[in-house]
C-alpha positions in Angstrom: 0.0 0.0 0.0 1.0 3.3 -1.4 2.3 5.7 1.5 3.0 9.6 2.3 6.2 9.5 4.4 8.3 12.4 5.5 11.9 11.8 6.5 13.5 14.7 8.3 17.3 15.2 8.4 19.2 13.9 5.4 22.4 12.9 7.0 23.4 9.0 5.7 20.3 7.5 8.0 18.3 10.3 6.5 19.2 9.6 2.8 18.8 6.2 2.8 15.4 5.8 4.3 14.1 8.3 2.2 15.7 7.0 -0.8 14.8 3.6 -0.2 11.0 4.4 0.3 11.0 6.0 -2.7 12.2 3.2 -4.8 9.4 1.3 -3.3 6.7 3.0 -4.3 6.0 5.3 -1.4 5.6 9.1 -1.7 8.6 10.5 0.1 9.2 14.2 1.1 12.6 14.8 2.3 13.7 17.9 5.0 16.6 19.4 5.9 17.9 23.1 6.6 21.0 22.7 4.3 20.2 23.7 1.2 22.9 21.3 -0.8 21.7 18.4 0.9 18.3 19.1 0.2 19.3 19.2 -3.6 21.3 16.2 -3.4 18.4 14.1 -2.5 15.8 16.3 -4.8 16.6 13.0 -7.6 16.0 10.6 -4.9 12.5 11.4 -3.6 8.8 12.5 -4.8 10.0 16.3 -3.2 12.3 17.8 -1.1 12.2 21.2 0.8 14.8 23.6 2.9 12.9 23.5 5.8 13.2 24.0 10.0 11.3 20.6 10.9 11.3 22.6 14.4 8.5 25.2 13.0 4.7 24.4 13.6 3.9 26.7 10.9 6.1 25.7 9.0 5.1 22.0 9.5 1.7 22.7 9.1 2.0 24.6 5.9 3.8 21.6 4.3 0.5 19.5 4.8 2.6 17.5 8.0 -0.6 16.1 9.6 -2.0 14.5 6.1 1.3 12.3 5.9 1.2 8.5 7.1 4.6 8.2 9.0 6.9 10.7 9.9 10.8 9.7 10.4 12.8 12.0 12.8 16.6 11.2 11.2 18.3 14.6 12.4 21.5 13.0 14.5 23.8 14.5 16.7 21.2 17.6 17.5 19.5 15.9 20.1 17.5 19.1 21.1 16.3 19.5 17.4 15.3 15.9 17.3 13.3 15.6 20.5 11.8 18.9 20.1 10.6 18.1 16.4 9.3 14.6 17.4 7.1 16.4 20.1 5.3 19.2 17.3 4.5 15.7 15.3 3.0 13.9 17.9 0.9 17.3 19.0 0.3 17.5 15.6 -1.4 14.1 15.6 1.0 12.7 13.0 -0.5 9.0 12.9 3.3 7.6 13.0 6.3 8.6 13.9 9.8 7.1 14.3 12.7 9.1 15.7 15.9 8.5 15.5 18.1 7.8 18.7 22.0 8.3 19.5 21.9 6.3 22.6 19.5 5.2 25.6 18.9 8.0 27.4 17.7 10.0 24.3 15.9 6.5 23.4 14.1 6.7 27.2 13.3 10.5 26.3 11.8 10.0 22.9 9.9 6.7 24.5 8.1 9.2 26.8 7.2 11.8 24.7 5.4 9.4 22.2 7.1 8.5 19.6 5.6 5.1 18.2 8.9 3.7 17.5 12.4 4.4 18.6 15.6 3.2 16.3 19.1 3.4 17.1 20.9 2.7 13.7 24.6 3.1 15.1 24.1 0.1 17.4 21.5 -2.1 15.0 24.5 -1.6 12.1 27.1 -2.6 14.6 25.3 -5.7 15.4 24.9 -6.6 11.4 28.6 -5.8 11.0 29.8 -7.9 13.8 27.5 -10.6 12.1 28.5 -10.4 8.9 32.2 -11.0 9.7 31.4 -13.9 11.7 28.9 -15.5 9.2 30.7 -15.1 6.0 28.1 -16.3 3.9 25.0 -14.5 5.3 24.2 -11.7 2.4 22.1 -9.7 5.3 21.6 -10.3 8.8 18.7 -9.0 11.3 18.9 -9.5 15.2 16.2 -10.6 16.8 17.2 -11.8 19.9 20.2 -12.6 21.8 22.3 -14.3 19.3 19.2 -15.2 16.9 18.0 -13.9 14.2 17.1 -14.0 10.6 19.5 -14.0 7.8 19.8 -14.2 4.1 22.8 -17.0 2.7 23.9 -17.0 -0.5 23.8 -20.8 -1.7 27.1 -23.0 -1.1 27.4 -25.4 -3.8 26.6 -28.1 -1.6 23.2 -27.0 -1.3 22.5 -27.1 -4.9 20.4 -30.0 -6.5 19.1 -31.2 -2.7 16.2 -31.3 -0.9 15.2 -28.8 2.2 15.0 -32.3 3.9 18.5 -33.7 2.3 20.0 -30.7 4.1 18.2 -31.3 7.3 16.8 -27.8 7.1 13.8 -27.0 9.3 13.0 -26.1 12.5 13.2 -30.3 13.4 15.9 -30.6 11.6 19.7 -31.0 12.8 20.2 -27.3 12.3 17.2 -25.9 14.2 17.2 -23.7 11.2 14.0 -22.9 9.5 13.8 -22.1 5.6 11.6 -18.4 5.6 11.3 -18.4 2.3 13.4 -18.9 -1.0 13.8 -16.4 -3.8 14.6 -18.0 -7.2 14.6 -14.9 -9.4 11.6 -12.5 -9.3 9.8 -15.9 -7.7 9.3 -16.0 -3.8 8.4 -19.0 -2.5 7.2 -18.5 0.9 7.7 -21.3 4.0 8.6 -24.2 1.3 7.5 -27.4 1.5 10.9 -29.6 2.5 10.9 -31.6 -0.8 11.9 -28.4 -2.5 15.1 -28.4 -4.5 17.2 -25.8 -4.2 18.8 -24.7 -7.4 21.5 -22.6 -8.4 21.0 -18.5 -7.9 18.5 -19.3 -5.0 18.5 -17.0 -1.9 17.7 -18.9 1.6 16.1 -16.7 4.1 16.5 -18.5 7.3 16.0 -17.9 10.6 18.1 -19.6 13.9 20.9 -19.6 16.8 23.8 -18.1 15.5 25.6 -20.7 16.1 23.7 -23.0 14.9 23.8 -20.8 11.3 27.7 -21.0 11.8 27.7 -24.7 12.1 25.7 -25.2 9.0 27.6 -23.1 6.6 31.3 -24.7 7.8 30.0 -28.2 7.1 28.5 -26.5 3.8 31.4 -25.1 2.6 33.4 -28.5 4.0 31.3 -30.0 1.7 31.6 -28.0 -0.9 35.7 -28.4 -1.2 35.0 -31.8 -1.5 32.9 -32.1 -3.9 
């Protein structure tokens, strides 16, 4: 479903949530008070405006209320942030997700509202620290204490067997269950465990961490020897 979003602060966090709604469909407007980075994203977005995101007029001249979800990106001017992320809340913005630098500003934007709280330092910190560890994982999301759900790219080994060959599944030996498989512009959701996996497939799995680490060395073990 097609959505009005309006990302505020297009620092890197900024830019790339904007950018990224945009290429999926969503209308985007994009607001910052420098005026280059307002024209480098203009390309990147449905609109984007020179604006103080800490204005009410301002805010409600640009139609603020009639958007869907609000993002509060600003960074490092924590006053800025918290004070814009109250006006949208006052406002009655439906949505709004503020940007934290660490848990005491998380705490303060918790209690003046704001519907979700994100601290992307720390969440790409945790993918990074992932990623080196579980070489073959494309992308990587915590979702619990050393769990989470990850995308592999396919070891050789895998290739030509069975979900149930590879003892995939949340019985299997693994503990690992199959999400979904995308073959292409095909996505086959929870597949059955007589599907073959076949070459340029994308596992989306979800498990222990170290279970995910055991099952790629014996996969690339495997591999070598084939």
């Amino acid at each position: 479903m097609r959505k009005q979003v309006v990302v505020i602060g297009m620092g890197r966090f900024g830019v790339s949530i904007a950018s990224t709604l945009f290429e999926m469909g969503h209308d985007v407007l994009a607001m910052d008070t420098n005026e280059k980075k307002v024209q480098a994203i203009s390309p990147k977005v449905t609109r984007a405006v020179q604006a103080d995101a800490t204005n009410e007029t301002i805010l409600k001249e640009l139609g603020i209320t009639n958007f869907d979800v609000a993002v509060v990106a600003v960074g490092s001017q924590i006053e800025n942030n918290v004070l814009c992320t109250i006006l949208l809340k006052k406002m009655g913005v439906r949505y709004v997700v503020a940007r934290a630098e660490n848990e005491l500003h998380g705490i303060i934007l918790d209690k003046i509202g704001a519907d979700k709280v994100v601290y992307p330092e720390r969440e790409m910190g945790a993918m990074l620290a992932h990623a080196l560890t579980l070489t073959d994982v494309v992308n990587y999301i915590p979702v619990a204490t050393r769990f989470g759900v990850a995308s592999l790219a396919i070891p050789a080994y895998f290739v030509g067997k069975t979900l149930s060959e590879l003892d995939l599944g949340r019985a299997g030996k693994w503990g690992v269950a199959v999400l979904l498989i995308q073959r292409g512009k095909e996505v086959i959701v929870t597949p059955d465990r007589l599907e073959i996996i076949k070459p340029g497939d994308v596992l989306v799995v979800s498990g222990y961490d170290y279970k995910l680490e055991e099952l790629l060395n014996e996969a690339r073990a495997q591999s070598v020897g084939k």
